[in-house]
N, C-alpha and C positions, 0 to 999 in steps of 0.2 A: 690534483690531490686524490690519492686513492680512498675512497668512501666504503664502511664496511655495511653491512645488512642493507642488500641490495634490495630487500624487500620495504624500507624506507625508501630508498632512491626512486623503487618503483610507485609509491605512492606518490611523492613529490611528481616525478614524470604524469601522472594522472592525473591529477590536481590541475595542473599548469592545461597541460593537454584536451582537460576539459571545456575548459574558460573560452565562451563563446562571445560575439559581439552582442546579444541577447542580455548575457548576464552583466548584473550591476557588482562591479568591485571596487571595493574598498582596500586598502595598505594602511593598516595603523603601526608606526614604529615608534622607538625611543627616542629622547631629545637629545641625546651628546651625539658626538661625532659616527660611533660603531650605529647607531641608531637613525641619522638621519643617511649615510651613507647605503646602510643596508636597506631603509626605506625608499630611494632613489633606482636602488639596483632592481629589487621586487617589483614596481611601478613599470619601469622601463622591458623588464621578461614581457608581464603582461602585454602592454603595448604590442612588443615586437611579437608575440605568437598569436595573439587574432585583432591587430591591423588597429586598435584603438585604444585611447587612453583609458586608465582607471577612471575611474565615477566619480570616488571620494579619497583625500586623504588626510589621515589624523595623528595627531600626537594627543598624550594625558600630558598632563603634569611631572614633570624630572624625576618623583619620585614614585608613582603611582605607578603601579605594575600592574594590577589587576582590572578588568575592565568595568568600569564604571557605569551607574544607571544612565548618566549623562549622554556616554557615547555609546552606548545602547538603545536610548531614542535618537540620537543622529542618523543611525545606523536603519531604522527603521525608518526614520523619516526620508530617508534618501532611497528606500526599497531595495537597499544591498540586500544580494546574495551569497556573496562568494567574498569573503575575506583572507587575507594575506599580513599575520602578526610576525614583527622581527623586531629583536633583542629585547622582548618584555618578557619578562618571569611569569606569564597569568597566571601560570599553573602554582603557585603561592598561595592563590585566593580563586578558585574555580568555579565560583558560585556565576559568577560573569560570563564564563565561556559555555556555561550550562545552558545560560537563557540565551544566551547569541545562538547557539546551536537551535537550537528549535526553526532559525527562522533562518539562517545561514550556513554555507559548508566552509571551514576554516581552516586554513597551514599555517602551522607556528613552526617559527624558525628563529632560537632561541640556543643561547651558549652556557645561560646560566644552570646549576646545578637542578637536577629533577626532583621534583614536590611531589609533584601527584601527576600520574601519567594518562594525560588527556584524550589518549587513542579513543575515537570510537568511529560511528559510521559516517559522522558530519565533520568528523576531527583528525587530519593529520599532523599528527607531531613529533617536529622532529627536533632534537638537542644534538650539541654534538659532541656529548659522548653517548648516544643512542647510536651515528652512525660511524664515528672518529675514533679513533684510537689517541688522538692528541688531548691532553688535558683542556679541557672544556673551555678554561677563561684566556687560553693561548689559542682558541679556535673561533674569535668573534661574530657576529653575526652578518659582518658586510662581507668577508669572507667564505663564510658559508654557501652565505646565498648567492655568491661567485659563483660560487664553483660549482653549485647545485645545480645554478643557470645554464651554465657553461654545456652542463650536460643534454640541455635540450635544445640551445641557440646559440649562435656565434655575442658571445659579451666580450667579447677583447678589447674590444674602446673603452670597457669599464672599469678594466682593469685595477687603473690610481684610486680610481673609489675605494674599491676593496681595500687597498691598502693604505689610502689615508684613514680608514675605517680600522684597521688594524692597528697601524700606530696608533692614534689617538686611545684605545682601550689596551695599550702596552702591549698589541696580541702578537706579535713580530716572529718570535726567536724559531717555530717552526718550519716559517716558510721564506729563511734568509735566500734562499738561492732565487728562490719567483720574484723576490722582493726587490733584490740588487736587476733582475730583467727589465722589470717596470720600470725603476730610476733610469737605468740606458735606454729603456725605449724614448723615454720623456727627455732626455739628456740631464740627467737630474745629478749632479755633484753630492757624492756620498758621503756621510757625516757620521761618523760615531753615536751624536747625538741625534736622532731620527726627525724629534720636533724641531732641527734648524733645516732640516732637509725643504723642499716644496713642497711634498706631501707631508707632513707632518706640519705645515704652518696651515694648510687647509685646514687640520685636524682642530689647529688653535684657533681659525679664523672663526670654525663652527661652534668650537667650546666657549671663545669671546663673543659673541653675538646671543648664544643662550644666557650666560651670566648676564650678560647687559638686559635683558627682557626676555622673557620667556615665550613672547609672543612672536620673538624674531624666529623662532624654529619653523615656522614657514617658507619666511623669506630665505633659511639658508637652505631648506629644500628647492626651491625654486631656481633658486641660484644653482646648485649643486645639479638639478635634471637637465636646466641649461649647459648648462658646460660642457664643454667640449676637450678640454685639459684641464690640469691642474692649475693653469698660468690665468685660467678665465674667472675662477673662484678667487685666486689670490689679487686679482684686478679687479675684482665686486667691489660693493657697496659693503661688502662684512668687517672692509681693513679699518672701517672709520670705527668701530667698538674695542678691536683691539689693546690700544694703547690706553684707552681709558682703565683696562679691565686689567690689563699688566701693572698697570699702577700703583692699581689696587690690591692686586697680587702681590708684588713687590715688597710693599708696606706692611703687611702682614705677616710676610717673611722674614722681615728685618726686628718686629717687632715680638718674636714670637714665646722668647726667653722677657718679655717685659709682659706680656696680656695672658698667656698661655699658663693650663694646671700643670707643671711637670711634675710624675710621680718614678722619680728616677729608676727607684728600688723596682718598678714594676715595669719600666720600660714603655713608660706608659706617658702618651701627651693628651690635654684635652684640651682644646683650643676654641672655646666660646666666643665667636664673630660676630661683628654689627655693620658689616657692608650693606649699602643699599643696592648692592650688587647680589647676583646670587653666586658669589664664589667660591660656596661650601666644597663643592666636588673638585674644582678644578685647584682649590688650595691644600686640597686633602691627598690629592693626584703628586702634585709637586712634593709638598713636604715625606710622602711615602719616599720620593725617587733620594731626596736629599737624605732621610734617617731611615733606611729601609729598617733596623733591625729594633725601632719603633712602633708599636702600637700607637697610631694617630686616630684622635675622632675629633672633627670640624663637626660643629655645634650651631645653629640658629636659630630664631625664633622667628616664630609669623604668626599672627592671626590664632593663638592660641595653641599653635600645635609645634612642637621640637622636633627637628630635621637632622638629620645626626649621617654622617659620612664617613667611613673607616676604612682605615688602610695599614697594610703591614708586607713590606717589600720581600722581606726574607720566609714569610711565608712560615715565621715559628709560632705565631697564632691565626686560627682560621678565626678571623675580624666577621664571616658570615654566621657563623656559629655562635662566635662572642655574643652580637649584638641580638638574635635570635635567643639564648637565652637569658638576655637581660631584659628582653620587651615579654618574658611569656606572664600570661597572667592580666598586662597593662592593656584595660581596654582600646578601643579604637586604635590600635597598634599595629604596625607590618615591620619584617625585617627580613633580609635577604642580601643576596649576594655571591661573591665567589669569596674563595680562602684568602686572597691577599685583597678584596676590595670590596666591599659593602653598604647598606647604608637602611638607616630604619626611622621611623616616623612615631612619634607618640604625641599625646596630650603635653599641655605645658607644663601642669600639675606633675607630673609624675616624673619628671626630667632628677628631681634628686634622687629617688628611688631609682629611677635607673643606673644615674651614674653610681652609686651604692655597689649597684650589683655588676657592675661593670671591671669595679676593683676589688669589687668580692671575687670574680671566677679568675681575675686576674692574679690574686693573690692564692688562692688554691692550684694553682697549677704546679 
């Protein structure tokens, strides 16, 4: 993939270039599919260019973008230096990467849309429409850092990563020709449908293991750095969450005209969930593919705070925009995202008032 502002590529190049056996690193990435693949790929450069593994690795929370106090004493507590962010938006909330910087040098590698631009002398950052010409949320972050890689070491065995990283955050349509390579390298039977492919059930194995516990996004890391194909993650221990979580899926699918807010005149679905599962994203993911020219938000509650998921296939409302401005104002609030996938956090209290204004901008359009 042709990469533009070589003066990025040449950063990343240093960055990597740097990383001595001396230095303490850290990889913190996203919990779905684009995000543990991409953290897997980051992990394994490092190894492969000075002879050892990373130090530390982390995920937040599925929804939590910005870096927290939490794992900012991890981070200290483990005497990292040198950290390595993929497919987290921090730059949304940069108060985090401020205080990381003082005591750490950091490359973010990141797809989502730019906030606030985190260059400095302890901060490279790269998006990829800072170095791409390809729309940002078709340019995923296990991809990225492919190809980023690629530029400094041989990653060819990693290839299926990438692009079960790809599928699983819909990022495909760019790079069909590399994509159909991988499948023939792997011997993979090609599918119209991507998630019936073997890569694309990887993507599900990882997205069914997070909804089941959130805790399991170790364990599909771990899985996923092991592996050696596609066929070794689909032979893990991840296939036993699966079928529980399709179920669960299923049901909620089928149910969706009986439980669900439809505001037809607005194109508009809201779908208030009570799985003990976490399958706000992965139900909100489907239902987009099924009613793409839908505005969808999957809705849950937890521990006092409303978790809110959107999607919109045809791309005639930007769902990152929507939900950003219907949290502004709502304290203790974040929202983000790309134009067709989103997703935002508020207090429980304030979940009428949002949705309020949710069909408020909805109906001014």
């Amino acid at each position: 993939m042709k990469l533009k502002k070589q003066k990025l590529v040449k950063e990343f190049k240093d960055f990597i270039s740097s990383i001595t056996k001396k230095d303490r690193v850290a990889v913190i990435h996203h919990t779905d599919p684009d995000g543990v693949c991409s953290g897997v790929i980051a992990s394994k450069l490092v190894r492969r260019i000075r002879k050892k593994k990373i130090d530390l690795r982390l995920n937040q929370k599925g929804n939590v973008h910005h870096i927290t106090g939490e794992t900012l004493r991890k981070l200290k507590a483990k005497k990292i230096n040198k950290v390595i962010i993929t497919d987290l938006s921090v730059d949304e909330s940069p108060e985090g990467i401020k205080k990381l910087s003082k005591f750490a040098k950091i490359m973010i590698i990141d797809h989502h849309p730019v906030y606030n631009n985190l260059k400095s002398d302890n901060v490279v950052f790269i998006k990829s429409s800072l170095i791409s010409n390809i729309v940002p949320v078709r340019y995923c972050a296990a991809k990225l850092t492919y190809d980023l890689g690629s530029l400094v070491t041989d990653l060819s065995d990693l290839d299926w990563m990438a692009a079960s990283g790809a599928i699983g955050d819909l990022a495909t349509a760019p790079f069909k020709p590399w994509l159909n390579k991988v499948m023939k390298k792997y011997n993979i039977n090609p599918n119209k449908d991507l998630f019936k492919t073997k890569l694309g059930k990887v993507a599900i194995l990882i997205s069914s293991a997070e909804s089941f516990d959130t805790k399991n996004v170790k364990l599909c890391y771990d899985i996923v750095y092991r592996a050696k194909s596609p066929q070794d993650v689909l032979n893990s221990r991840l296939k036993v969450f699966r079928k529980k979580i399709d179920d669960e899926l299923q049901y909620y699918i089928r149910n969706i005209r009986k439980f669900a807010e439809i505001h037809s005149e607005l194109d508009l679905i809201i779908y208030e969930i009570k799985s003990k599962y976490n399958i706000k994203s992965p139900l909100c993911t489907l239902l987009g593919i099924k009613y793409p020219r839908k505005t969808i938000l999957t809705v849950s509650k937890k521990n006092g705070k409303i978790s809110i998921s959107a999607r919109r296939g045809d791309c005639n409302v930007a769902v990152n925009e929507l939900l950003e401005n219907a949290v502004k104002g709502i304290p203790d609030s974040n929202a983000g995202g790309h134009v067709p996938a989103a997703g935002a956090v508020i207090p429980k209290k304030y979940y009428k008032k949002f949705k309020k204004r949710v069909i408020n901008l909805l109906e001014k359009r």
